[in-house]
mmCIF file of the N, C-alpha and C atoms, coordinates in Angstrom:
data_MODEL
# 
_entry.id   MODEL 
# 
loop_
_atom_site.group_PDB 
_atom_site.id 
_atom_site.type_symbol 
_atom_site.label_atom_id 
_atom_site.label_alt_id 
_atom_site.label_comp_id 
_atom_site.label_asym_id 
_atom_site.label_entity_id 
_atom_site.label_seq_id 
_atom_site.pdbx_PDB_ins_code 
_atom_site.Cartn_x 
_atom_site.Cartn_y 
_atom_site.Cartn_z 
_atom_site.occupancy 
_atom_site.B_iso_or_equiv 
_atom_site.pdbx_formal_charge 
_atom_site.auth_seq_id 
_atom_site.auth_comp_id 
_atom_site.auth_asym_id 
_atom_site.auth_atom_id 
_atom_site.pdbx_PDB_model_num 
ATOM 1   N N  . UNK A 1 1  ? 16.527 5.263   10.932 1.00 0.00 ? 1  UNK A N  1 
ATOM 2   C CA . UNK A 1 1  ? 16.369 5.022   9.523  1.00 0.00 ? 1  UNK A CA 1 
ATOM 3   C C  . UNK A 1 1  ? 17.383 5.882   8.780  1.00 0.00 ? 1  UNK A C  1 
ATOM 4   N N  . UNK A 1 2  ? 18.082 5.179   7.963  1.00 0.00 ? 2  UNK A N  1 
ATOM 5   C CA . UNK A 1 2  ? 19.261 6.030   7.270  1.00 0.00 ? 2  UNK A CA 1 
ATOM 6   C C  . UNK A 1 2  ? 18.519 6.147   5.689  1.00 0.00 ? 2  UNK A C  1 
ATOM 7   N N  . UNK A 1 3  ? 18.276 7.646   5.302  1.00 0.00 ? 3  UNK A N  1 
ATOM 8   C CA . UNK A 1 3  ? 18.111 7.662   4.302  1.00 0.00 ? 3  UNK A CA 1 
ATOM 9   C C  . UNK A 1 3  ? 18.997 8.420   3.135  1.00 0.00 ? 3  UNK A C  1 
ATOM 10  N N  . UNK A 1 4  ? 19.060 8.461   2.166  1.00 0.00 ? 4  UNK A N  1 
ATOM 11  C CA . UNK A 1 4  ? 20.248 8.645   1.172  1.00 0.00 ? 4  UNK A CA 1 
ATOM 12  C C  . UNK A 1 4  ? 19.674 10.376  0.947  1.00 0.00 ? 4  UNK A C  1 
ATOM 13  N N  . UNK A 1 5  ? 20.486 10.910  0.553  1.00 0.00 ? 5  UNK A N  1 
ATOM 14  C CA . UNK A 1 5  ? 20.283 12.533  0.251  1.00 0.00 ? 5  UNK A CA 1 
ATOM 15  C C  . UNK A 1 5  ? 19.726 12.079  -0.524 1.00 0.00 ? 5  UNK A C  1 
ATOM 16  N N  . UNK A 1 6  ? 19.665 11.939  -1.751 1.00 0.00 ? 6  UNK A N  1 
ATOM 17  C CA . UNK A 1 6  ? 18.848 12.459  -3.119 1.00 0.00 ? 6  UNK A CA 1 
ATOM 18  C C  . UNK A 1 6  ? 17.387 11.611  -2.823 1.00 0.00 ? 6  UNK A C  1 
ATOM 19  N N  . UNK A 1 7  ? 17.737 10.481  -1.793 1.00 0.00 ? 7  UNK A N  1 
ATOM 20  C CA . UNK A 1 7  ? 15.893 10.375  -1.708 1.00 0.00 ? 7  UNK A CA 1 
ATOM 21  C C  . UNK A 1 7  ? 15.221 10.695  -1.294 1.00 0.00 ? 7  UNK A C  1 
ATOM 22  N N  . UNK A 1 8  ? 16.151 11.672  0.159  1.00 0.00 ? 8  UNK A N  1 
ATOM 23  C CA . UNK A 1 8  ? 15.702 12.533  0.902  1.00 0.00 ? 8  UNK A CA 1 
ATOM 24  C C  . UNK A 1 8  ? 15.162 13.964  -0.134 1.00 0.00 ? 8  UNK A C  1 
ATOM 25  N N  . UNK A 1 9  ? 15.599 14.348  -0.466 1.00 0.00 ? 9  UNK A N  1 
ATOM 26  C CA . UNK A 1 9  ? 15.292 15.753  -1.498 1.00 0.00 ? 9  UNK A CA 1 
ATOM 27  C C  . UNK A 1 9  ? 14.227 15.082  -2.083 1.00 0.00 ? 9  UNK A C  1 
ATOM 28  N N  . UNK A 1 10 ? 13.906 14.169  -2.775 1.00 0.00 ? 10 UNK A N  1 
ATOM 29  C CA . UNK A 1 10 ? 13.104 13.517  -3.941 1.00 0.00 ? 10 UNK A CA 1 
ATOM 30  C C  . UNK A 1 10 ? 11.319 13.358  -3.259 1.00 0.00 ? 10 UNK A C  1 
ATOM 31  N N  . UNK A 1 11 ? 11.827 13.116  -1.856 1.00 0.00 ? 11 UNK A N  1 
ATOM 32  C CA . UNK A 1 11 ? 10.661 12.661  -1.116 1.00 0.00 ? 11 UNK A CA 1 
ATOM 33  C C  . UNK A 1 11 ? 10.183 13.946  -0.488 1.00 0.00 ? 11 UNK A C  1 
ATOM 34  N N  . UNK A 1 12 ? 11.198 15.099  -0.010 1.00 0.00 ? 12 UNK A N  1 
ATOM 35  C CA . UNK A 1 12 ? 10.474 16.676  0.026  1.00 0.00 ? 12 UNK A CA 1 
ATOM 36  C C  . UNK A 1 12 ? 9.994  16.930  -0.603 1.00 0.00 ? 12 UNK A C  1 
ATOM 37  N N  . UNK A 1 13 ? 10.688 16.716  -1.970 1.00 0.00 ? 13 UNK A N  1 
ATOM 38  C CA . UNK A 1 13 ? 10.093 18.095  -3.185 1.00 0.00 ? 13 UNK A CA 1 
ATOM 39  C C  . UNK A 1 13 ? 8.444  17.394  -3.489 1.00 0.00 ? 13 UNK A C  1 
ATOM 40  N N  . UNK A 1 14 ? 8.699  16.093  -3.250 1.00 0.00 ? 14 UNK A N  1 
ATOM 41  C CA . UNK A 1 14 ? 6.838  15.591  -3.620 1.00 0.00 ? 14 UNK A CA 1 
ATOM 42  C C  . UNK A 1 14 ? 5.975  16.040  -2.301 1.00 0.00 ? 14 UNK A C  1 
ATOM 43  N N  . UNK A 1 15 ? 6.357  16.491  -1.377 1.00 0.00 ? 15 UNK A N  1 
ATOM 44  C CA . UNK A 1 15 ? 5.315  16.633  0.019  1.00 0.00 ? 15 UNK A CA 1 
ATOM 45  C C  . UNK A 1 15 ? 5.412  17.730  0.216  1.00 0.00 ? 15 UNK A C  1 
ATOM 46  N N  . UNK A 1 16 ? 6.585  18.455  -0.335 1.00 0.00 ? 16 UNK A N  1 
ATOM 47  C CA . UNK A 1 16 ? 6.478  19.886  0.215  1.00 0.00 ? 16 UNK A CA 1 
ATOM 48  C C  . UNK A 1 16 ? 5.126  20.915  -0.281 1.00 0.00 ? 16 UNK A C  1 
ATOM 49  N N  . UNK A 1 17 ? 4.699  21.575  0.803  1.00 0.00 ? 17 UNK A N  1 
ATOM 50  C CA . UNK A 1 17 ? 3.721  22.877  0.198  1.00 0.00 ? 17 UNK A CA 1 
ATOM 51  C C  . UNK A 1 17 ? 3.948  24.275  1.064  1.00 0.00 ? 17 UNK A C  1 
ATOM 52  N N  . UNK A 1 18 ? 3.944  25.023  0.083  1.00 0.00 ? 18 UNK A N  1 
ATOM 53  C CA . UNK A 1 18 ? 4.041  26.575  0.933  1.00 0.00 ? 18 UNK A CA 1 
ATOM 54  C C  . UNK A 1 18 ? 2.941  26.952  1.378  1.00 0.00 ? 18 UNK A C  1 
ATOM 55  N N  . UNK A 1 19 ? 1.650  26.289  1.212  1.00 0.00 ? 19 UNK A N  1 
ATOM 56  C CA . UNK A 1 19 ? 0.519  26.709  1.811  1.00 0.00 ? 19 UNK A CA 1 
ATOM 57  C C  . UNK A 1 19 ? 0.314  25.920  3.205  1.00 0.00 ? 19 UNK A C  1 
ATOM 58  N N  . UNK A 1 20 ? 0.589  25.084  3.837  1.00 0.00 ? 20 UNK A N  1 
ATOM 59  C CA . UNK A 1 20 ? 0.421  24.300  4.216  1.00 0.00 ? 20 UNK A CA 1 
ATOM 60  C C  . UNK A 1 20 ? 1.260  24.918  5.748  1.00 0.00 ? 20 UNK A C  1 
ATOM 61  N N  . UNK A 1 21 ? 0.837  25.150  7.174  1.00 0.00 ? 21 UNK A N  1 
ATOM 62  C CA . UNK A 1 21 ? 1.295  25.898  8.095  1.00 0.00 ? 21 UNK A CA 1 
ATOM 63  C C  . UNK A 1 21 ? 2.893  24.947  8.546  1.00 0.00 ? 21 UNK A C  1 
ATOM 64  N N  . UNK A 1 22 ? 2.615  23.405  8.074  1.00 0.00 ? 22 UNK A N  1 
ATOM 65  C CA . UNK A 1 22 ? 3.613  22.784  8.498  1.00 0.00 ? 22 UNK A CA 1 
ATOM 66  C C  . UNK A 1 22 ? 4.233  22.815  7.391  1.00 0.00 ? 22 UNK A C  1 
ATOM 67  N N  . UNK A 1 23 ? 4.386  22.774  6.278  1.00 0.00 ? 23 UNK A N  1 
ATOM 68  C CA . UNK A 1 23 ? 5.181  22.986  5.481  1.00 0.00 ? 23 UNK A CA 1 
ATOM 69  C C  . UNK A 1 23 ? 4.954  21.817  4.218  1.00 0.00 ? 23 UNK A C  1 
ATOM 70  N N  . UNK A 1 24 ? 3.989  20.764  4.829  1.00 0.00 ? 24 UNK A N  1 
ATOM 71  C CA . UNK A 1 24 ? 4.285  19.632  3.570  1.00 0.00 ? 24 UNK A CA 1 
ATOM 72  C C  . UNK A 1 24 ? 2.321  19.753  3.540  1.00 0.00 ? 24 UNK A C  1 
ATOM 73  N N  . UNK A 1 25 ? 2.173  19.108  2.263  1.00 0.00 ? 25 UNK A N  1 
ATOM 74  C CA . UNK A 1 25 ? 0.775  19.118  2.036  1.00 0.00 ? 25 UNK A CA 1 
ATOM 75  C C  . UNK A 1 25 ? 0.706  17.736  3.119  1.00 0.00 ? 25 UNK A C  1 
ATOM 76  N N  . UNK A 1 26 ? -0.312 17.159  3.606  1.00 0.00 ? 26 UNK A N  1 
ATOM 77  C CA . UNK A 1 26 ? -0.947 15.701  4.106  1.00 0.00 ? 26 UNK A CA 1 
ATOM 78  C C  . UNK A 1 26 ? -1.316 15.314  3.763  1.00 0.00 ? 26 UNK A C  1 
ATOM 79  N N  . UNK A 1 27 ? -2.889 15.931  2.764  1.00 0.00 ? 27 UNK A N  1 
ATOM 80  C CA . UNK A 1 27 ? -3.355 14.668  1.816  1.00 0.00 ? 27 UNK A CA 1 
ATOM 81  C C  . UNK A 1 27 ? -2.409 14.068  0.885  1.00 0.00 ? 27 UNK A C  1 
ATOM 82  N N  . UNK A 1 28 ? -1.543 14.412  0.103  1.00 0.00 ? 28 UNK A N  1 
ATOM 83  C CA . UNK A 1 28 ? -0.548 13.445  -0.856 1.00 0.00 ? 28 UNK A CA 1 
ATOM 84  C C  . UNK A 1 28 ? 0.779  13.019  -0.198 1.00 0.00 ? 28 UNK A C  1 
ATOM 85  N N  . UNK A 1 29 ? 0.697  13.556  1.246  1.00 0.00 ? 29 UNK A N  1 
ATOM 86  C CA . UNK A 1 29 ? 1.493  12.527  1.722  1.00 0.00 ? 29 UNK A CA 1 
ATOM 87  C C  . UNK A 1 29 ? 1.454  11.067  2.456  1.00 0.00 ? 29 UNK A C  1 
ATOM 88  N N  . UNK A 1 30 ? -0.103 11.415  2.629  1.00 0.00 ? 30 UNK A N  1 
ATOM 89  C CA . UNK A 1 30 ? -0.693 10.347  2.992  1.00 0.00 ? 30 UNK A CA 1 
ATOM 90  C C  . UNK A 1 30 ? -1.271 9.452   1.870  1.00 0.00 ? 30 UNK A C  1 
ATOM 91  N N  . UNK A 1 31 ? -1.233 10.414  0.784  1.00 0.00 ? 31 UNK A N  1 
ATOM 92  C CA . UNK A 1 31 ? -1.575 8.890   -0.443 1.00 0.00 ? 31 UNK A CA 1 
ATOM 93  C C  . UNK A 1 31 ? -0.346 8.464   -0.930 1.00 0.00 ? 31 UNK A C  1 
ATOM 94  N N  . UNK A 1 32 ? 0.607  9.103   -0.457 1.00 0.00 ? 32 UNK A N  1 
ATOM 95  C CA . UNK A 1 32 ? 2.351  8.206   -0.919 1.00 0.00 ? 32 UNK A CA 1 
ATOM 96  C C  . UNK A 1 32 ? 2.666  6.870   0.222  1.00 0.00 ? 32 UNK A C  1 
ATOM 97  N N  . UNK A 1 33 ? 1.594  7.117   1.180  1.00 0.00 ? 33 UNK A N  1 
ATOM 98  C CA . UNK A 1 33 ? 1.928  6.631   2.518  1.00 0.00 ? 33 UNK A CA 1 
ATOM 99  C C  . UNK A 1 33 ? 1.097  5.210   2.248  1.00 0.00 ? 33 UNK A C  1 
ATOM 100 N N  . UNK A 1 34 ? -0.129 5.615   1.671  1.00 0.00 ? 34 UNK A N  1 
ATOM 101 C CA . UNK A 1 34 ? -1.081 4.201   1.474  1.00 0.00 ? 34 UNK A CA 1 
ATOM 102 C C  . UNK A 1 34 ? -0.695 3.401   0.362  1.00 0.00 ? 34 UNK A C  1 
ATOM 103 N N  . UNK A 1 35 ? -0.182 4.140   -0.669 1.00 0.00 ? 35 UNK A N  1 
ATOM 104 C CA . UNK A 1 35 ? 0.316  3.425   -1.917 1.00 0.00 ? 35 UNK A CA 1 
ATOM 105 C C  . UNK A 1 35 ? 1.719  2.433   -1.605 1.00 0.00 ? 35 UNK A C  1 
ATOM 106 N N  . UNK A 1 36 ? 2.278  3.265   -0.974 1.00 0.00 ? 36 UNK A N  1 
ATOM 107 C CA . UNK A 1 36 ? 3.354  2.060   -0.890 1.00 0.00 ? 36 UNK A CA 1 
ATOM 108 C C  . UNK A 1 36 ? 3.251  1.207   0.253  1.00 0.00 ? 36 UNK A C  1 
ATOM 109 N N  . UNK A 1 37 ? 2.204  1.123   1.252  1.00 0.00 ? 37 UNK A N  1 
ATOM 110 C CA . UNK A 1 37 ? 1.751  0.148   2.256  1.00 0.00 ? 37 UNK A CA 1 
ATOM 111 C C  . UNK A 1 37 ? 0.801  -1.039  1.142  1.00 0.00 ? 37 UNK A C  1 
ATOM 112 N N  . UNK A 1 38 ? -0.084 -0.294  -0.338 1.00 0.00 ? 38 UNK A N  1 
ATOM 113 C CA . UNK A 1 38 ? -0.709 -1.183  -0.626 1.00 0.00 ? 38 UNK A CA 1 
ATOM 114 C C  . UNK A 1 38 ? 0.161  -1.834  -1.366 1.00 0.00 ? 38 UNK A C  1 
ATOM 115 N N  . UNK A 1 39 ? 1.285  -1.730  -2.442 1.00 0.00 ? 39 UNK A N  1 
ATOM 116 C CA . UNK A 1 39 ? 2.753  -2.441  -2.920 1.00 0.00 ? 39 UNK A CA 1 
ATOM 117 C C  . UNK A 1 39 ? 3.249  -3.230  -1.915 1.00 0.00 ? 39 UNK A C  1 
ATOM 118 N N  . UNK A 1 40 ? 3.253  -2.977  -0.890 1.00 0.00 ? 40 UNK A N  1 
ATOM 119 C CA . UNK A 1 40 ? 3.873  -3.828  0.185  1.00 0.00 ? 40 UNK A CA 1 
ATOM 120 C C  . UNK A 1 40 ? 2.892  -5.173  0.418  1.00 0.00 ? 40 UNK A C  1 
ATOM 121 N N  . UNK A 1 41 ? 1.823  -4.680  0.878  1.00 0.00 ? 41 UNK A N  1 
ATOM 122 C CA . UNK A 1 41 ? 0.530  -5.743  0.765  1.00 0.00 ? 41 UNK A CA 1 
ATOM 123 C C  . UNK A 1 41 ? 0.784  -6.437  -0.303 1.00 0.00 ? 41 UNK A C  1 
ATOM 124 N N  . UNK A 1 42 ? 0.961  -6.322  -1.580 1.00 0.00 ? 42 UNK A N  1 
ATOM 125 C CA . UNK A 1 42 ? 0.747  -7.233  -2.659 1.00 0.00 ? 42 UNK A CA 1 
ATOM 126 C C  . UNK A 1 42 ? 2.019  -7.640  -2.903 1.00 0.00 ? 42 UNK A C  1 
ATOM 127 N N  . UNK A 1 43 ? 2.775  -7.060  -2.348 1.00 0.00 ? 43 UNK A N  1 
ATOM 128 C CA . UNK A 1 43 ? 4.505  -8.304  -2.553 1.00 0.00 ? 43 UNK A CA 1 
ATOM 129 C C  . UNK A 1 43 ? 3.825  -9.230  -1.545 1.00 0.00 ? 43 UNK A C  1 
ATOM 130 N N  . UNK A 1 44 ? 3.718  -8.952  0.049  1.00 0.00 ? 44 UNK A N  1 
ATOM 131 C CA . UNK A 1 44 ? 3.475  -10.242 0.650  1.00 0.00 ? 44 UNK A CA 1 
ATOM 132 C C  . UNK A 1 44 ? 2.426  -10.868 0.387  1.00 0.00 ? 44 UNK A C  1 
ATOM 133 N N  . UNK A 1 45 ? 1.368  -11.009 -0.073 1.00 0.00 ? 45 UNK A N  1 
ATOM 134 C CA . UNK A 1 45 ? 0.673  -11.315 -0.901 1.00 0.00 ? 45 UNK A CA 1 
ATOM 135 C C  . UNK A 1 45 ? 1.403  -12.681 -1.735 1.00 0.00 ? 45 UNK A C  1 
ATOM 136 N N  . UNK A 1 46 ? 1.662  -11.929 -2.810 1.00 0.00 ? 46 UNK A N  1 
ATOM 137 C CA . UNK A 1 46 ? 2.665  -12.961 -3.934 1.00 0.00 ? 46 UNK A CA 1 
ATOM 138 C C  . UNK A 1 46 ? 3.593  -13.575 -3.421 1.00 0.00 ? 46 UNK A C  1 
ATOM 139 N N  . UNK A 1 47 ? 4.420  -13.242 -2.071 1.00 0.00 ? 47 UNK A N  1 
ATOM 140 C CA . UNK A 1 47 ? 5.521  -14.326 -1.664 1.00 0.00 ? 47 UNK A CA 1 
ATOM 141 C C  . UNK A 1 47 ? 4.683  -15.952 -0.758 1.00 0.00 ? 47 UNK A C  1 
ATOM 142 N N  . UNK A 1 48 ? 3.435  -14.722 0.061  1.00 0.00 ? 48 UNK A N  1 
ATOM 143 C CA . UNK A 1 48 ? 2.728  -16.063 0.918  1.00 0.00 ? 48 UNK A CA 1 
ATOM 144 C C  . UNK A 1 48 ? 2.359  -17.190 0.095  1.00 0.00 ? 48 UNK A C  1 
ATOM 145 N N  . UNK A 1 49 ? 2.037  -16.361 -1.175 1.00 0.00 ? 49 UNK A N  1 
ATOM 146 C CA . UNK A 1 49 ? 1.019  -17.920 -2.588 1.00 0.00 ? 49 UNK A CA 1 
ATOM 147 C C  . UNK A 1 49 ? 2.192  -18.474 -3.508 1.00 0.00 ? 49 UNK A C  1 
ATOM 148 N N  . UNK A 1 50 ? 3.228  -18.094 -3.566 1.00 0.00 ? 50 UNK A N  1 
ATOM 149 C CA . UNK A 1 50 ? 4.456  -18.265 -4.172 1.00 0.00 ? 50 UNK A CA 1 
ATOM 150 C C  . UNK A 1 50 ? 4.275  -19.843 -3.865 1.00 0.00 ? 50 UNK A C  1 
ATOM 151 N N  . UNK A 1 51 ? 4.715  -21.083 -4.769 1.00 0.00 ? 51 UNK A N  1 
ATOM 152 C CA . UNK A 1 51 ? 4.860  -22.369 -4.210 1.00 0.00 ? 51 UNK A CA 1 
ATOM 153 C C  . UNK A 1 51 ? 6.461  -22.679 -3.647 1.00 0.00 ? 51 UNK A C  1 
ATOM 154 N N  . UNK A 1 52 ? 6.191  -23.132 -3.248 1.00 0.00 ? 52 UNK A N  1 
ATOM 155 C CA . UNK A 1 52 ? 7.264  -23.462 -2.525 1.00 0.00 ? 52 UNK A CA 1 
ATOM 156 C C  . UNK A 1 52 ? 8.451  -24.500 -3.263 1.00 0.00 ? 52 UNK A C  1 
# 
């Protein structure tokens, strides 16, 4: 996966935590993780009912 620097930085600075032994919090990275799986769901969604 090739990702671009600044989205790379953009996507640390939201997960990063200094409390955290690994370094990123999990719970809000895992709600960045479900949110854009549920956006994804609802594009395919709208393309499957899309008429043709």
């Amino acid at each position: 996966m090739d990702i671009d620097q600044e989205s790379y930085n953009e996507i640390e600075q939201l997960i990063h935590s200094d409390e955290s032994p690994v370094g990123i919090d999990a719970k809000k990275t895992h709600i960045i993780i479900i949110h854009k799986l549920m956006q994804i769901e609802q594009r395919l969604e709208a393309l499957e009912n899309a008429p043709e």
